[in-house]
N, C-alpha and C positions, 0 to 999 in steps of 0.2 A: 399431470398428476391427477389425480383422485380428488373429487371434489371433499374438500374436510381434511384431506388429509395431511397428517403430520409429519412434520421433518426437522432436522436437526440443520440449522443456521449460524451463521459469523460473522458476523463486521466488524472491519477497522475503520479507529478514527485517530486522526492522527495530524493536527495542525502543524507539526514543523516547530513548534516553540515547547508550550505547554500541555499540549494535550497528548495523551498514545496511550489508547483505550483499547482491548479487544472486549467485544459485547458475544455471547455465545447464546444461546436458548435455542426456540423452534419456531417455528411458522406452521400456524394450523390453518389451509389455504391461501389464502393472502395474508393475514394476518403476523404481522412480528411482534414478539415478545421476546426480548432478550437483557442479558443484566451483562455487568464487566464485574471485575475483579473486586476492585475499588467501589463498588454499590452506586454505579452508573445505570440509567436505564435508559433502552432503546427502545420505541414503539412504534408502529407502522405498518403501512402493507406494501404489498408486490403486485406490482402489475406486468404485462409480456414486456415492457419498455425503462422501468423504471421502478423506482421502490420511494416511499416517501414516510414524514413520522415525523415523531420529535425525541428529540436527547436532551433526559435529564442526569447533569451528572453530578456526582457525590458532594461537590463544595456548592450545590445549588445551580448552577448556569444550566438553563434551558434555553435550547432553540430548537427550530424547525430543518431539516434534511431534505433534499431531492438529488439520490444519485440515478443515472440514468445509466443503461445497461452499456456495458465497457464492449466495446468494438475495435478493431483495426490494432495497434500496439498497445491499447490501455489495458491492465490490468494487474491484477495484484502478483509478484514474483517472488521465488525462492532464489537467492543469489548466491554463489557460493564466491568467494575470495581466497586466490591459494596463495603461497607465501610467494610467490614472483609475480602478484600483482595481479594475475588475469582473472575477470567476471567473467562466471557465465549461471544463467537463472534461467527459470522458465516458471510461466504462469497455467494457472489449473486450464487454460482455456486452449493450450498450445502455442504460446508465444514462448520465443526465444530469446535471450538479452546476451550478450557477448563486449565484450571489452576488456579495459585494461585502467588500474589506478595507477599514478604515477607514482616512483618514487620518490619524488622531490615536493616538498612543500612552494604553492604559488605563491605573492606577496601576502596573500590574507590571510596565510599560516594553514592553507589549506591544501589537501588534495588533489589534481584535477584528473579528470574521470572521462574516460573517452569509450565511445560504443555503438553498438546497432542493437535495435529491436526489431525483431522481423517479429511481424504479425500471424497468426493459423494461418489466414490464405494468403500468406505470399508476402507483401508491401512491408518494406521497412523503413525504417525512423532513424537519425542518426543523433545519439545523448550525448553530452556534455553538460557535464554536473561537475562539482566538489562534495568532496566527502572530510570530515575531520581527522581520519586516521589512515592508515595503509595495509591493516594484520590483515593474517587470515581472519576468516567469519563466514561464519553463516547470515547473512541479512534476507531480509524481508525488503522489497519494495513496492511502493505504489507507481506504477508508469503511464502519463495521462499521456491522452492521443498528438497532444503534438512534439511529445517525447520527454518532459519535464519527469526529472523523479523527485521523489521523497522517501525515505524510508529510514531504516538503524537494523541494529545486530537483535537478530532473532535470541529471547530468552533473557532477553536484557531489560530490567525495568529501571528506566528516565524520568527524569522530569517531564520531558517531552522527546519525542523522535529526531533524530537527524535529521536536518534539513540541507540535502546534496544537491541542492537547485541552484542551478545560475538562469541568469532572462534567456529567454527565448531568441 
């Protein structure tokens, strides 16, 4: 990019309980400046590796950030869920996500969620998660590198996000 130059930015934040923030603004070189919805604020910069800052968010909670640049199956997805259960998503970066929710509830009143992540070059991941529900949907997920999700239903405001994670 052009040294100064300006562009338009987005992060999620999204703890799995109580938090599920989208922050949007610009980044003028390194620099981020971005707000949520809710009158959260994001601050920070970009480096080739990583991005760093702090969040302050509307009921006052401040802390400090460091995500580092998403590689191999990590990254943010568009999931789609059709009415007989099968996922399939992909991430801006060229990642694939594939699976299936079941339709039967586990003992924890939950979903369980079986899949693969193939990564842009190649390598894939195999998920296993729960999910709360079984519909169709549009979701949103976050896919960290050793295959853990988190995510919920895109256009939906929560108290906090889905939390579809089982241990590793």
């Amino acid at each position: 990019e052009e040294q100064g130059a300006e562009r338009d930015v987005r992060a999620y934040l999204c703890n799995g309980d109580e938090i599920n923030e989208w922050f949007t603004g610009t980044a003028s070189g390194n620099d981020l400046a971005l707000s949520s919805e809710s009158g959260g604020q994001l601050e920070g910069s970009l480096s080739p590796d990583a991005s760093t800052g702090t969040i302050n968010l509307e009921d006052g909670t401040s802390f400090p950030f460091k995500t580092e640049l998403a590689s191999g199956v990590a990254g943010l997805y568009d999931v789609t869920v059709s009415d007989d259960g099968q996922l399939r998503g992909s991430s801006e970066a060229g990642g694939r996500l594939e699976g299936r929710i079941s339709e039967e509830r586990n003992g924890e009143g939950l979903y369980p969620v079986t899949g693969t992540v193939t990564a842009p070059d190649g390598p894939s991941q195999e998920v296993q998660a729960v999910g709360p529900e079984a519909e169709p949907a549009e979701e949103r997920w976050v896919v960290l590198a050793d295959g853990r999700v988190k995510g919920g239903k895109k256009g939906v405001q929560t108290k906090g996000c889905s939390d579809p994670t089982t241990e590793p």
